[in-house]
C-alpha positions in Angstrom: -15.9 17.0 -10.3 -13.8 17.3 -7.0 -9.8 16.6 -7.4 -10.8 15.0 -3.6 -8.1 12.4 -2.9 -9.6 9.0 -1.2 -7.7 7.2 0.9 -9.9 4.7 2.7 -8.2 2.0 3.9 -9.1 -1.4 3.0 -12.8 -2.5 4.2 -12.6 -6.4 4.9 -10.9 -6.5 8.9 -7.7 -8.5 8.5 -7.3 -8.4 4.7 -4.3 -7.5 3.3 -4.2 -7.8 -0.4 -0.6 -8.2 -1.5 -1.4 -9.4 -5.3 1.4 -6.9 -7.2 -1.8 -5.9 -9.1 -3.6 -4.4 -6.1 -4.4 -0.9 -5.2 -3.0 0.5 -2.5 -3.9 4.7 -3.1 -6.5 6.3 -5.4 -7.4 10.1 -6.3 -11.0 11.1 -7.9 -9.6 13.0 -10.9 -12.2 15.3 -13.4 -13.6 13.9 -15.9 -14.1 10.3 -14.7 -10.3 9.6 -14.1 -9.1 8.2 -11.4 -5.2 8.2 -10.6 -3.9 4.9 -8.8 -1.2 3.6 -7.5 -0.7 -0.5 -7.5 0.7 -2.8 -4.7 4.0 -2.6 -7.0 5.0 0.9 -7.4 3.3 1.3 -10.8 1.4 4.6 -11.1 -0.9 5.3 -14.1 -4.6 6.5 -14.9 -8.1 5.1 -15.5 -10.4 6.6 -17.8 -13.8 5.3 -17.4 -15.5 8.0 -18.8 -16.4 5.9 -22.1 -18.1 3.4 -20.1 -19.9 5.3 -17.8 -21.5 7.4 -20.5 -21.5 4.4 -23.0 -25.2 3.3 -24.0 -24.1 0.0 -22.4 -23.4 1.1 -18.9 -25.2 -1.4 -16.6 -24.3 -0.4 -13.4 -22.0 1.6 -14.0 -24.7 4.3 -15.0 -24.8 5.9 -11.4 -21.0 6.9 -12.0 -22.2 9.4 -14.6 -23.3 11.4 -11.7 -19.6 13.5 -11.0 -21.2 13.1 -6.8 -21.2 9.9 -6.6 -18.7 8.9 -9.2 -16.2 10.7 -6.3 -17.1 8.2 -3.9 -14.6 5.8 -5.3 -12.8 3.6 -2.4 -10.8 0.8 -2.0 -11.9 -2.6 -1.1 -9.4 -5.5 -0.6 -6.9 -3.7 -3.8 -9.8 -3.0 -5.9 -11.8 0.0 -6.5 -15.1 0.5 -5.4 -18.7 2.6 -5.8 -21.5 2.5 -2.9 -24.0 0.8 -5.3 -21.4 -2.2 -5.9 -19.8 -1.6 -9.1 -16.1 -2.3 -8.9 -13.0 -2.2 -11.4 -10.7 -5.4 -11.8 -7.1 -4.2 -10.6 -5.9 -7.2 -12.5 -6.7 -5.4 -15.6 -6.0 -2.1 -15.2 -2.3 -3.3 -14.1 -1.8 -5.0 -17.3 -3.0 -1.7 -19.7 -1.2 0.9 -17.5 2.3 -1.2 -17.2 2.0 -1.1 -21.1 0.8 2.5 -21.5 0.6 4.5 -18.5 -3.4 4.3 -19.0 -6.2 2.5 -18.5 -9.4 3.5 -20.9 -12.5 1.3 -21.7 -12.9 1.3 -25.3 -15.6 3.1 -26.9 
């Protein structure tokens, strides 16, 4: 999987998400990580690889593909796949002020 950085801006004209718990940067890291960067300051990592190779993955199945798992954008402060599947900022803010990550549990 590609260290590619993404840094699309946000995708809805006008929008400017300004929620403390809103993305503002993301990088496509190996392994289904992602490094982010919040509206804030804070600064952590999300490890999704659990769920997108979890027997449960819904749509998140079409991440396990390291291609398209590296088209991660952002979308008014949230992140974002082609096919629709998104992450809820709110969340990952609240893990990685605690720990520094974000992982979905087994």
């Amino acid at each position: 999987m590609s260290s590619q950085a993404t840094t699309e801006t946000h995708q809805a004209a006008g929008v400017i998400p300004a929620a403390p718990w809103r993305l503002r940067a993301l990088s496509v890291l190996p392994k289904w990580q992602l490094a982010v960067t919040f509206n804030d300051g804070l600064i952590g990592i999300v490890d999704l690889s659990a769920l997108v190779h979890g027997p449960d993955a819904g749509v998140f199945d079409a991440l396990s593909d390291p291609a398209f798992f590296a088209q991660a954008y952002l979308d008014c402060g949230a992140v974002t796949w082609p096919n629709g599947a998104d992450i809820a900022p709110d969340a990952m803010h609240k893990e990685i002020r605690r720990s520094g990550v974000w992982r979905i549990p087994d």
